[in-house]
C-alpha positions as CSV (number, residue, x, y, z in Angstrom):
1,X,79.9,120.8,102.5
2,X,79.9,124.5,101.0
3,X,78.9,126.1,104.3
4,X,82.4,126.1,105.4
5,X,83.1,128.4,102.7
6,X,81.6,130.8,104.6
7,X,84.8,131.4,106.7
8,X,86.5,133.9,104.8
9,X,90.3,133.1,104.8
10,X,89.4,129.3,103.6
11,X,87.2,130.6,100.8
12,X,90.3,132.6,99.5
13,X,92.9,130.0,99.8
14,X,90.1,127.6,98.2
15,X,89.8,130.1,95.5
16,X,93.4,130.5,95.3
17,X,93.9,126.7,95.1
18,X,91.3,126.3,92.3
19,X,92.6,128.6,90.0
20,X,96.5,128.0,90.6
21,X,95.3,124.2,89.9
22,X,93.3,124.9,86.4
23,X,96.8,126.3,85.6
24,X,98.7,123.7,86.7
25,X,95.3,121.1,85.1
26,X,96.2,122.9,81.6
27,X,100.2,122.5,81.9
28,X,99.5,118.9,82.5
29,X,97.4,118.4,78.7
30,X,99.7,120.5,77.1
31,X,103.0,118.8,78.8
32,X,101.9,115.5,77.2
33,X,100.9,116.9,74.1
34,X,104.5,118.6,74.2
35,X,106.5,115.7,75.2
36,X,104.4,113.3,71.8
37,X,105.5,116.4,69.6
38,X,109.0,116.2,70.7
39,X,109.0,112.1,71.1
40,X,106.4,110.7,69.4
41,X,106.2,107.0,70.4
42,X,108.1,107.8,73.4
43,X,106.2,110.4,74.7
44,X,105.4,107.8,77.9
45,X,109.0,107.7,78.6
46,X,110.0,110.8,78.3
47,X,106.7,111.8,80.4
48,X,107.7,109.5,83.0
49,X,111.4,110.7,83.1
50,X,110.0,114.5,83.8
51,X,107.6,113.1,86.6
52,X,110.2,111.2,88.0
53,X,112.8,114.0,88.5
54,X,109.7,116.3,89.9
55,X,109.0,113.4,92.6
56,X,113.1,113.4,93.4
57,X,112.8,117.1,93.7
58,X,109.2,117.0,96.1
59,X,111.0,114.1,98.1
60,X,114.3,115.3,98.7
61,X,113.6,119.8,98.8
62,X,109.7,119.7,100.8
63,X,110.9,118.6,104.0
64,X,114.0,120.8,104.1
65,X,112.2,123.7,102.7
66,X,109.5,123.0,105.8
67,X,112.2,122.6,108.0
68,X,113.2,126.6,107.3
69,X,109.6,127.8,106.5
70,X,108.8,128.5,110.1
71,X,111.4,131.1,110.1
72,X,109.7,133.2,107.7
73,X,105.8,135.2,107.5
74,X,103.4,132.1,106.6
75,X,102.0,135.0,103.7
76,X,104.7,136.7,102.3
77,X,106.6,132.4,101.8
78,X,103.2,131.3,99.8
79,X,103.0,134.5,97.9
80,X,106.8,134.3,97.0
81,X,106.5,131.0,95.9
82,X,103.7,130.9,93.5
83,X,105.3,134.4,92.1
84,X,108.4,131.6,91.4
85,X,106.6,130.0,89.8
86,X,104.9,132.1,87.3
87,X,108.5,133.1,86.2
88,X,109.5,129.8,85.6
89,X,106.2,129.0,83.4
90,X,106.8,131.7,81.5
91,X,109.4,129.7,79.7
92,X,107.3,126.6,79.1
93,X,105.7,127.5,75.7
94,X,109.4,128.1,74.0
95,X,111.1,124.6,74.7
96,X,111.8,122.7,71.6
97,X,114.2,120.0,73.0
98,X,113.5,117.0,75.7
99,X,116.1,118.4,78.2
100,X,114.9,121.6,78.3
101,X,111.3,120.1,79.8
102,X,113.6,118.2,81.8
103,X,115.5,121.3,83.9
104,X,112.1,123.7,83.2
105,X,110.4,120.7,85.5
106,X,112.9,120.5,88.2
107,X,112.8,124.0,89.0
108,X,108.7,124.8,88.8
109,X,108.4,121.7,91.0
110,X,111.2,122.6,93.8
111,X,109.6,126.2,94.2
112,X,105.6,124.1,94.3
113,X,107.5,121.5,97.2
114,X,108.5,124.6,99.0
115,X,104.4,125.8,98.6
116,X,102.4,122.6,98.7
117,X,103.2,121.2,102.3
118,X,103.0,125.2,104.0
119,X,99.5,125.5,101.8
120,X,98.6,122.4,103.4
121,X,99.4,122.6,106.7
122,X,97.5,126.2,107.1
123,X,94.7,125.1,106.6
124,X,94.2,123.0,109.9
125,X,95.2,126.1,111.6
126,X,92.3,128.2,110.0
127,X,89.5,125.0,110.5
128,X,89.8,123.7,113.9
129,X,86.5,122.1,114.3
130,X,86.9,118.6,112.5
131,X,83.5,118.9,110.5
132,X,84.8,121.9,108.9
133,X,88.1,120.6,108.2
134,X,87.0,117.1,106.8
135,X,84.9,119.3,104.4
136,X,87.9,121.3,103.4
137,X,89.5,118.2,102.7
138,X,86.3,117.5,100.5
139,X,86.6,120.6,98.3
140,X,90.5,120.2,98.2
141,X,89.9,116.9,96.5
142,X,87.1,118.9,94.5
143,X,89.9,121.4,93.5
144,X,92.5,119.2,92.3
145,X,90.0,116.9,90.4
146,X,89.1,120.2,88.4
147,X,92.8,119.1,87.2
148,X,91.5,116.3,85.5
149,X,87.9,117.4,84.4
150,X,87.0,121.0,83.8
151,X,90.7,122.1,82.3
152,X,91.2,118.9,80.2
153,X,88.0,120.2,78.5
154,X,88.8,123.5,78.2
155,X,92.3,122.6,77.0
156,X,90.5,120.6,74.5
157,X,88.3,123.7,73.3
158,X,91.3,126.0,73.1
159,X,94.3,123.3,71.4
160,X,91.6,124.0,68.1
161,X,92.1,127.5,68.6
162,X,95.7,128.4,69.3
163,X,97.4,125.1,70.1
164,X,98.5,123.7,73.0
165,X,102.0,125.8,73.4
166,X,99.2,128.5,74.5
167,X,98.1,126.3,77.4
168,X,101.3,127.5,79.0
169,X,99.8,131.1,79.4
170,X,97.0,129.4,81.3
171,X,99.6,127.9,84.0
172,X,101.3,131.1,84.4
173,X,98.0,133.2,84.9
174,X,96.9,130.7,87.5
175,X,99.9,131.6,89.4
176,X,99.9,135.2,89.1
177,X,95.8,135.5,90.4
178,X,96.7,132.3,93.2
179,X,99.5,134.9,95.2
180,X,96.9,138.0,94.4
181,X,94.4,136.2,96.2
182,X,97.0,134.5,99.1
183,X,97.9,138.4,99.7
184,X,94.3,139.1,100.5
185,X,94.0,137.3,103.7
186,X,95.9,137.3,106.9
187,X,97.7,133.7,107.8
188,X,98.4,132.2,111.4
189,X,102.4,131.8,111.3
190,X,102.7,129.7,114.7
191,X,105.9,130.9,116.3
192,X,106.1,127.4,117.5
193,X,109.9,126.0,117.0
194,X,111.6,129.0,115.2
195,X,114.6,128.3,117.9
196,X,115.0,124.6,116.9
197,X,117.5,123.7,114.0
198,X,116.0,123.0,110.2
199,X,117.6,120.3,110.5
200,X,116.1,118.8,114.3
201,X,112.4,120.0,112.8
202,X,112.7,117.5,109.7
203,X,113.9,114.6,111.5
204,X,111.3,115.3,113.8
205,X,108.3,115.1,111.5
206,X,109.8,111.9,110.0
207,X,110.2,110.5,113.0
208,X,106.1,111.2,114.3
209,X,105.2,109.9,111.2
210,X,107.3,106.5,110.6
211,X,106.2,105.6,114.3
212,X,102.6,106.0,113.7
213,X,101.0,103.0,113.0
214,X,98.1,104.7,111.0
215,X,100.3,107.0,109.0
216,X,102.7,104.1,108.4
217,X,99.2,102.3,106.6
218,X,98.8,105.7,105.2
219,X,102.1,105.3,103.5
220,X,101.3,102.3,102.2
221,X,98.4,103.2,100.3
222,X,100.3,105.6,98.9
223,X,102.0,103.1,97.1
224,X,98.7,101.8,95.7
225,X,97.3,104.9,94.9
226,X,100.8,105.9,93.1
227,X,100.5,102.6,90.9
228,X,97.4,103.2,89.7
229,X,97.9,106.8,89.6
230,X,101.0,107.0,87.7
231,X,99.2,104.4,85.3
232,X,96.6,107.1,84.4
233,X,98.7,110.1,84.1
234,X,102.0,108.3,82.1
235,X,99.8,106.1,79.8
236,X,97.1,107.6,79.2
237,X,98.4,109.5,76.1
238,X,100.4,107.0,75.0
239,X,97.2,104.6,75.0
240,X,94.7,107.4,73.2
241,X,96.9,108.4,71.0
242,X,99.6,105.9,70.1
243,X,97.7,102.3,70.6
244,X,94.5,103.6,69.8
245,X,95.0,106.2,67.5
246,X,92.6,108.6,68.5
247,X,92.8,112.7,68.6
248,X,94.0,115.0,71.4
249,X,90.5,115.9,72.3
250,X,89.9,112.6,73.3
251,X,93.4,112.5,75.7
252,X,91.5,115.3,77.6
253,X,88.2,113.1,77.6
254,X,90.0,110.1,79.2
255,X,91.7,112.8,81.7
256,X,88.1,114.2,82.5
257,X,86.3,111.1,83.1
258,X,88.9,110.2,86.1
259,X,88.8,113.5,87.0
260,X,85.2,113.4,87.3
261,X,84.9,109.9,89.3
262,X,87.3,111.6,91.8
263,X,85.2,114.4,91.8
264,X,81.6,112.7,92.1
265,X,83.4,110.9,95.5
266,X,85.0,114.1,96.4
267,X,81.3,115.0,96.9
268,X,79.3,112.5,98.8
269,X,82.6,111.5,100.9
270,X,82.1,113.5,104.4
271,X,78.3,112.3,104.7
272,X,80.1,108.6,104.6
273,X,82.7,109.8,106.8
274,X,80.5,110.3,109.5
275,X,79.1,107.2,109.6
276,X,81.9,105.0,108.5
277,X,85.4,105.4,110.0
278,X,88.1,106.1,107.8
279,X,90.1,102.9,107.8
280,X,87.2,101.1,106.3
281,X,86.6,103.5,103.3
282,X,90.5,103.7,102.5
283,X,91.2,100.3,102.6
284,X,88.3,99.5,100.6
285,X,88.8,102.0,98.3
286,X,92.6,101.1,97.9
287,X,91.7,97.6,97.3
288,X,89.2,97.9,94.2
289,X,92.5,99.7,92.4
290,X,95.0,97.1,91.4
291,X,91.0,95.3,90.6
292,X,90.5,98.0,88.0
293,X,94.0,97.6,86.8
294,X,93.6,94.0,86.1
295,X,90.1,94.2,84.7
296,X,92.1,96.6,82.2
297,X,94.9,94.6,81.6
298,X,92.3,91.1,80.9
299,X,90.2,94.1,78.1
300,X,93.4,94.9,76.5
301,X,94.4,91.3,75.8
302,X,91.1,89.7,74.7
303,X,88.8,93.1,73.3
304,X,89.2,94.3,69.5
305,X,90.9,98.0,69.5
306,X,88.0,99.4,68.7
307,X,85.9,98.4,71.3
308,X,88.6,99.4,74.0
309,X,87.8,102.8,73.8
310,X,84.5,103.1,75.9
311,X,85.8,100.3,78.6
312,X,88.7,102.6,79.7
313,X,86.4,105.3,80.3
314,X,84.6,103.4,82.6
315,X,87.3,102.1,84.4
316,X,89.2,105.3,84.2
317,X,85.9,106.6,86.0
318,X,86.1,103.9,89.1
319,X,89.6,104.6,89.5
320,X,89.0,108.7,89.8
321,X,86.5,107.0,92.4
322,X,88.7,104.9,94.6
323,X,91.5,107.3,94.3
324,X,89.2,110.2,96.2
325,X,88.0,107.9,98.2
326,X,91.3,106.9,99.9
327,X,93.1,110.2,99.5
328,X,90.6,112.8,100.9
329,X,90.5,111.2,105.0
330,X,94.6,111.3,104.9
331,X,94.4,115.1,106.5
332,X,92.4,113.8,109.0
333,X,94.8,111.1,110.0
334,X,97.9,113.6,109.7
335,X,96.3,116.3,112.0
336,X,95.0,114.0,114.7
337,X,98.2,112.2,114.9
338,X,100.2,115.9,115.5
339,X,100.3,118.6,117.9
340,X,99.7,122.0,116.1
341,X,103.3,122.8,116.7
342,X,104.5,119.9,114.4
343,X,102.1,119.9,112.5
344,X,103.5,121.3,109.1
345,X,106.6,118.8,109.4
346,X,104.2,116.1,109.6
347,X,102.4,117.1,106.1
348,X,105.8,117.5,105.4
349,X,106.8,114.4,105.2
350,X,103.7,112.8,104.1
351,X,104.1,115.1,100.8
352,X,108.0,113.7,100.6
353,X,107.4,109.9,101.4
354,X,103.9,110.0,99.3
355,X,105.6,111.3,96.6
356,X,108.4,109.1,97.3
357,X,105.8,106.5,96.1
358,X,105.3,108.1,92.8
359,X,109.0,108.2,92.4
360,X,108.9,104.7,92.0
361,X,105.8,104.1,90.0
362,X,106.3,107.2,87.3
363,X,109.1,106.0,85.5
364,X,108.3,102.5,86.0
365,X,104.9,102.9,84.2
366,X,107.1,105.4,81.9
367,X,109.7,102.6,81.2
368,X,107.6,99.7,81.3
369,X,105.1,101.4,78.9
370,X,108.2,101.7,76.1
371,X,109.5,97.7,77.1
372,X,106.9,95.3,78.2
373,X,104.4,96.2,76.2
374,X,100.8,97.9,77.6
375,X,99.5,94.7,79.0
376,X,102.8,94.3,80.9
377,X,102.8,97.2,82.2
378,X,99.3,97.4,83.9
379,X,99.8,93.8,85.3
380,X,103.5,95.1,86.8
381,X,101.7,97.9,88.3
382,X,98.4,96.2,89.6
383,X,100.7,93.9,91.6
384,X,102.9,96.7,93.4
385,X,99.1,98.1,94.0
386,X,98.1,94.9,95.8
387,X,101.4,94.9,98.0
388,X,100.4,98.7,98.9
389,X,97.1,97.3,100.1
390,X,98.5,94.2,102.0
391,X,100.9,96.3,103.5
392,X,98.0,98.9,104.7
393,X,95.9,96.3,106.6
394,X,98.9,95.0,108.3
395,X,100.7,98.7,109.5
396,X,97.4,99.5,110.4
397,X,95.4,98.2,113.2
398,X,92.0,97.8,112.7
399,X,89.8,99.4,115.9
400,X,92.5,102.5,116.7
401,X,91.2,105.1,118.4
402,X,92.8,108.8,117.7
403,X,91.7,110.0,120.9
404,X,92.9,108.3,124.0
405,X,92.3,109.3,127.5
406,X,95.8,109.4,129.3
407,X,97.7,110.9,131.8
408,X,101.6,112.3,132.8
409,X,102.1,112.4,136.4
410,X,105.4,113.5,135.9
411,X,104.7,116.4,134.0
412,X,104.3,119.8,135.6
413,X,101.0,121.5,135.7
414,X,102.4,124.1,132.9
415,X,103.8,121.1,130.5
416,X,103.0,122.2,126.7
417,X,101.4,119.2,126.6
418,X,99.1,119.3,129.4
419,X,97.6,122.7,127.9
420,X,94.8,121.4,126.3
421,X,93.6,119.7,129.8
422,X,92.1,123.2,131.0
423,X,94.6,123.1,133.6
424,X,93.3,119.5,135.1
425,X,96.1,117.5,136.0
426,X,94.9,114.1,135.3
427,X,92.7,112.5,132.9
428,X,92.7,114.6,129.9
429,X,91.9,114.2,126.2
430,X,94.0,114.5,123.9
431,X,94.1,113.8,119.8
432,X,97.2,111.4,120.0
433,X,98.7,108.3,118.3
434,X,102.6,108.0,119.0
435,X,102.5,112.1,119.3
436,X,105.4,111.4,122.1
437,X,107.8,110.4,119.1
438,X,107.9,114.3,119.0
439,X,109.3,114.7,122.1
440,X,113.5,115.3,122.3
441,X,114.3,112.7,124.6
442,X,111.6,109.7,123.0
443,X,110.1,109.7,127.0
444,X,106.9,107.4,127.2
């Protein structure tokens, strides 16, 4: 999995994802810790109220930002963009009133929608050959699990040093050294639809995507994964530090031991891959979620508070699991079900309608938390988990192939699409699902 590190523009945008996330892994501790000093009780409410208006801003801003990003040098938008966002962290460690963590949110999160689906989207570009990519996929997983394991424990080391208002600095630093290293490389910027409208481009990726049947099942384990998700990162400081009273080192424990399940999948992943297709390990992996939930939901009703501890590790742990396991294949399912010309609109809008998902399940498991009760709350959630997964097997036919052998008679020789046929006129290959949804006039 590390040889494709070897390629030098990857292993700098890896590196530059790493360390912009271990920024963004130590805002995350000390956002919680922020919102509990400012809220106490409430902290999961007023948690899930600032992760619902950063899923309004990645649903509604990503695809019109990716709609205009083609217009501009692939480098000089990323670089830009994280240099937006170190400004806006800066002002992080001096909020002392909800709101303020409120509008601080909405803008650091419009400038990351802008960055996340471009980041993305490049890196298909750089990795054509699908071992390398699926292995980049691997390490991306890797790098956003160091989110929830390796800063979560050095946010823990340092909130006994300086406090967690400090942890801000981290997040700000992460940006700074993520555009130094994005400037160090030289990005493809396809010139591939600068002449179309923003506005054609975004309707376009939606479109590919909705009338994919794959990426339509993709969406709907979204939905399960955003459940459970959403469980773990509202709750979880609510649950450590509210029902079971513990200290803020421990909130960073419970964040590193899903964290590290994700991680621990992250790395044995692409062996399975090759021997397993990826509908099988999603689904299953999908399914066993809303199965942790409910296991945790049946502890917290019949186990003694101070048993509960441990047992949420563990599950915590087989949910990091399951979640990697059903998130890392979805880059393979978006670029084979693209040309390379569309293929930043479709991340696109998979970053928009995924975290359309969480839009949903953040301030429910916010709101919830504060009304129903913890036991509630995880039932509530485990069943819109379970509808994700139903909703997956059907969208999704089992036995697709992403490669089909077709042919356009009515196409001439020079067609775009006929380029990858080596200039044979019949019979060629071609990495396609409904890729004809991105065509202007919806031909068959």
């Amino acid at each position: 999995m590390l040889s494709v590190l070897s390629h030098r523009t990857y292993r700098h945008l890896f590196s530059a994802q790493v360390i912009a996330l271990f920024g963004t892994g130590l805002m995350t501790v000390a956002l919680a810790l922020l919102a509990y000093d400012l809220a106490g009780a409430d902290a999961g409410a007023v948690l899930g109220t600032a992760l619902a208006i950063k899923m309004i801003v990645y649903v509604t801003l990503s695809p019109v930002a990716a709609g205009f990003a083609s217009r501009f040098p692939r480098r000089s938008y990323l670089v830009v963009l994280d240099l937006v966002r170190a400004c806006i962290a800066v002002a992080l460690p001096f909020v002392d009133a909800v709101w303020q963590i409120y509008v601080l949110i909405a803008l650091l999160q419009s400038a990351s929608a802008a960055f996340t689906p471009a980041f993305q989207a490049t890196i298909p570009d750089i990795l054509p050959d699908e071992g390398d990519y699926t292995n980049a996929l691997s390490l991306s997983r890797m790098a956003y699990d160091l989110e929830n394991l390796l800063s979560p424990m050095i946010a823990a080391a340092l909130i006994g040093l300086v406090g967690f208002h400090w942890l801000f600095s981290g997040t700000v630093t992460g940006f700074l050294v993520s555009a130094i290293l994005v400037l160090t490389v030289t990005l493809p910027s396809p010139n591939v639809g600068v002449s179309e409208p923003p506005l054609k481009r975004i309707l376009k990726g939606m479109k590919i995507y909705l009338r994919t049947p794959r990426l339509r099942g993709l969406l709907s384990l979204n939905l399960a994964i955003a459940a459970s998700g959403a469980m773990v990162i509202v709750n979880t400081v609510v649950i450590v530090k509210s029902y079971l009273g513990l200290a803020d080192a421990d909130l960073a424990l419970a964040m590193a031991s899903y964290g590290g399940g994700s991680m621990i999948m992250a790395v044995v992943l692409p062996r399975l891959l090759s021997s397993i297709g990826d509908r099988t390990i999603m689904l299953s992996a999908a399914a066993s979620l809303p199965l942790c939930l409910i296991a945790f939901a049946g502890l917290v009703y019949a186990t003694p508070k101070a048993q509960l501890w441990p047992s949420l590790l563990v599950i915590w742990f087989l949910m990091g699991l399951a979640t990697s396991a059903a998130l890392v294949p979805s880059g393979r399912l978006l670029r084979n079900s693209a040309q390379a010309a569309d293929r930043p609109m479709v991340f696109a809008a998979q970053f928009a309608l995924s975290h359309g998902c969480w839009l949903i399940t953040y301030p429910l498991a916010g709101w919830l938390g504060s009304v129903a009760g913890l036991t509630g709350t995880v039932i509530a959630l485990a069943l819109i988990a379970c509808v994700g997964v139903v909703a997956a097997m059907i969208f999704w036919p089992a036995g697709e192939k992403s490669v089909l052998v077709h042919d356009h008679p009515d196409l001439p020789r020079d067609h775009p699409h006929l380029a990858n046929a080596s200039g044979k006129r019949h019979a060629h290959l071609f990495v396609i699902d409904n890729l004809h949804a991105s065509w202007p006039d919806g031909r068959p």
